[in-house]
N, C-alpha and C positions, 0 to 999 in steps of 0.2 A: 655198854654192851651187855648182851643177857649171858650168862653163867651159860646157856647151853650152847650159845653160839661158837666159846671160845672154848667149851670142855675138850673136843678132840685136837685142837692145836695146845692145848693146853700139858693135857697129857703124854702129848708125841714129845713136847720141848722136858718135859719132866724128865722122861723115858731117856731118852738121849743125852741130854743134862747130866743125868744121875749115873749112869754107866759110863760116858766118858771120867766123869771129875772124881771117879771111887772104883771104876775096875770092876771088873763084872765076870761072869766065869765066860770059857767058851761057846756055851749049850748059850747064855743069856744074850752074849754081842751077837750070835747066830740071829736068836729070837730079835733084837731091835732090828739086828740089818733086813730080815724078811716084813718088818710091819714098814719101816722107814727106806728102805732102797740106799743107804747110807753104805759107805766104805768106810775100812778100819781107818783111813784117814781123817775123814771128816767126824771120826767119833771122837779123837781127839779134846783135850778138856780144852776150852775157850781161856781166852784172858780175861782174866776175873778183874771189873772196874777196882780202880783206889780202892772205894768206900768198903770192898769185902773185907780190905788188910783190917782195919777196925774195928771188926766183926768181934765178940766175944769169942774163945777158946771154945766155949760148949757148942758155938754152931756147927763146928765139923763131926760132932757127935749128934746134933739133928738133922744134919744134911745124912747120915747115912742112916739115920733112923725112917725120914720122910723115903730116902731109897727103900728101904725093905717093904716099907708101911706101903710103897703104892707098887711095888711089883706082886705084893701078894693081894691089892686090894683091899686095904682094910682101911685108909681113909675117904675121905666123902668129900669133897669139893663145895664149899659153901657161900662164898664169894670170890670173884676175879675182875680186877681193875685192870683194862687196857688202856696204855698212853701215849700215842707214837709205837713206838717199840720193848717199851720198858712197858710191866705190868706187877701185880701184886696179886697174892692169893692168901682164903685161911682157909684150910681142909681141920677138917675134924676127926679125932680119932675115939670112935665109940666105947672102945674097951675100956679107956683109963680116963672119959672125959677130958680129952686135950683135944690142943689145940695146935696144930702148927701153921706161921704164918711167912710168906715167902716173900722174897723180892727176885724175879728176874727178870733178863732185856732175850729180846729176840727168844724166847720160850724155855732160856736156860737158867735156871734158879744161879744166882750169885752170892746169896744171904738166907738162911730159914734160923728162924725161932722158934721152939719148942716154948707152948704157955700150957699151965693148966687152967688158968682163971679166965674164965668169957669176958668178963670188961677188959681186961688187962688185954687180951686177945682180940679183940675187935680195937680198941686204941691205936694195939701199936699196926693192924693191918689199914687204919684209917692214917697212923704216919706214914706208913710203905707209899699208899695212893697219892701220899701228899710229895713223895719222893719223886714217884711215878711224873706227876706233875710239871715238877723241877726239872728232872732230868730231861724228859722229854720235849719240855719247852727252846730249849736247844735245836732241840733237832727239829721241833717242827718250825721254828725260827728262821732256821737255814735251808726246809723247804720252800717255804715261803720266798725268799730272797733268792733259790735257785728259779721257782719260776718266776717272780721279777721281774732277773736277769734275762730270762728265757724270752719272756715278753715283750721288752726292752729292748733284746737282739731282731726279735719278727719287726717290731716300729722300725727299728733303725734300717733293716733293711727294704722294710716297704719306702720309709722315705729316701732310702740312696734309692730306690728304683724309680721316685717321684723326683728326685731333683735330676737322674740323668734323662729323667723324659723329659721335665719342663727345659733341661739344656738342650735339647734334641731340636724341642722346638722351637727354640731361642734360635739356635742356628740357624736354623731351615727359613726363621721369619728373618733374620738377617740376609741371609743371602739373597730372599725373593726381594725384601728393600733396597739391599743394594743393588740385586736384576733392573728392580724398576728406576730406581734412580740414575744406573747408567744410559736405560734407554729414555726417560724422562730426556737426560742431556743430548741423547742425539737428535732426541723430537727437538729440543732447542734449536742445537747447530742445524737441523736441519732449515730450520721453520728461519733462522738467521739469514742463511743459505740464499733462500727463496725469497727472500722480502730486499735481501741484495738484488738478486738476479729483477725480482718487480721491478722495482727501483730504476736499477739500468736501463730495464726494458722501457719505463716509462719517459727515462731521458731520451732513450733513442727513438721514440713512438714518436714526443714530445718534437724531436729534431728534425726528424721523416718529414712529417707534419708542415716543419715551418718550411722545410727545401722543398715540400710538393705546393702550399702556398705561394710562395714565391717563383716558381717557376709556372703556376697556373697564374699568378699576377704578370710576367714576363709573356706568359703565351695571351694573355689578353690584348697585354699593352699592343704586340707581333699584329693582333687582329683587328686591333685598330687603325692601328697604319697604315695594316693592309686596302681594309675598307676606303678608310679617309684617301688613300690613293688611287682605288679604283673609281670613287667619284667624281675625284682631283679629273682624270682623266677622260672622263665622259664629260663632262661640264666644258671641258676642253673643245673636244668634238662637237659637241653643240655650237660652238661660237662658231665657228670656221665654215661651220653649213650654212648661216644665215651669213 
């Protein structure tokens, strides 16, 4: 990130930083609360990580040193390493050729080191970045693995809403199988039904049949008789005239 991107959040976390964690007069908490919209609450000093406890003794003599040094403007902003939330800075102080080098999270310095020597000064602002690194690798760690989770919840819920659709229709095709299979059996019974009732019908057709033959055989036989007697009887009367 470029040094001018982060100068004004840079300097607001300094600003507020530095008059919480050392007290500041009235006329100055007025000054931050009108640049920052801050209440005496939130000016409050933050909880300073483990790592400040192990801080040399002299950094509380350049933590109020870098306080004087940037409410009157006389440092210069040289480099600033953002990492996550943790970042690192080395401001330069023109008057005495120093150097101060910082480490804070969320814009509030937790560590400054007063250097006069440039390498010495650039080293240890390249360990800060290398802390920066460390630390922050946690935490974007645990971003990560929040949207994961996050991700992981939209799946899981896209596929409960795919498995109570595919059960939706799991039902629905059950039920229309079992519709059709019920009525499949009644097309059976039915179609069973009818092929009885054929059936019968053809034995009683069948029967009809033989008792209208037989009685057309009996009305023939009748007709013959009749005949054979009406000749019977003329043949008769012929003899009787001669």
């Amino acid at each position: 990130m470029k040094i001018s991107d982060c100068r004004g959040r840079f300097w607001l976390g300094v600003g507020v930083a530095c008059l919480a964690a050392w007290g500041t007069s009235a006329g100055a908490a007025d000054a931050v609360r009108d640049v920052t919209g801050a209440t005496s609450a939130q000016l409050a000093a933050p909880a300073v990580p483990a790592q400040s406890a192990s801080a040399p003794a002299a950094a509380s003599g350049a933590f109020q040193e870098l306080r004087d040094r940037i409410q009157n403007k006389e440092v210069t902003e040289l480099r600033t390493t953002y990492n996550g939330r943790y970042g690192a800075s080395l401001l330069f102080y023109p008057q005495t050729m120093g150097y101060y080098v910082a480490l804070f999270h969320e814009g509030q310095f937790w560590r400054v080191v007063k250097v006069n020597n440039e390498k010495k000064a650039e080293a240890l602002y390249g360990d800060f970045v290398r802390q920066t690194q460390v630390l922050a690798d946690v935490e974007i760690r645990r971003i990560k693995l929040e949207a994961q989770k996050t991700m992981m919840e939209r799946q899981l819920a896209q596929s409960e809403a795919r498995l109570n659709a595919v059960q939706s229709d799991l039902a629905i095709q059950r039920e229309q199988e079992q519709a059709l299979a019920q009525n499949q059996q009644a097309v059976r019974e039915q179609a069973s039904a009818l092929e009885t009732e054929r059936t019968a019908a053809r034995i009683r057709l069948t029967d009809l049949q033989g008792q209208i033959r037989s009685l057309e055989a009996e009305q023939n036989s009748a007709d013959s008789d009749l005949v054979r007697s009406i000749k019977g009887t003329g043949n008769r009367k012929t003899t009787r005239r001669h």
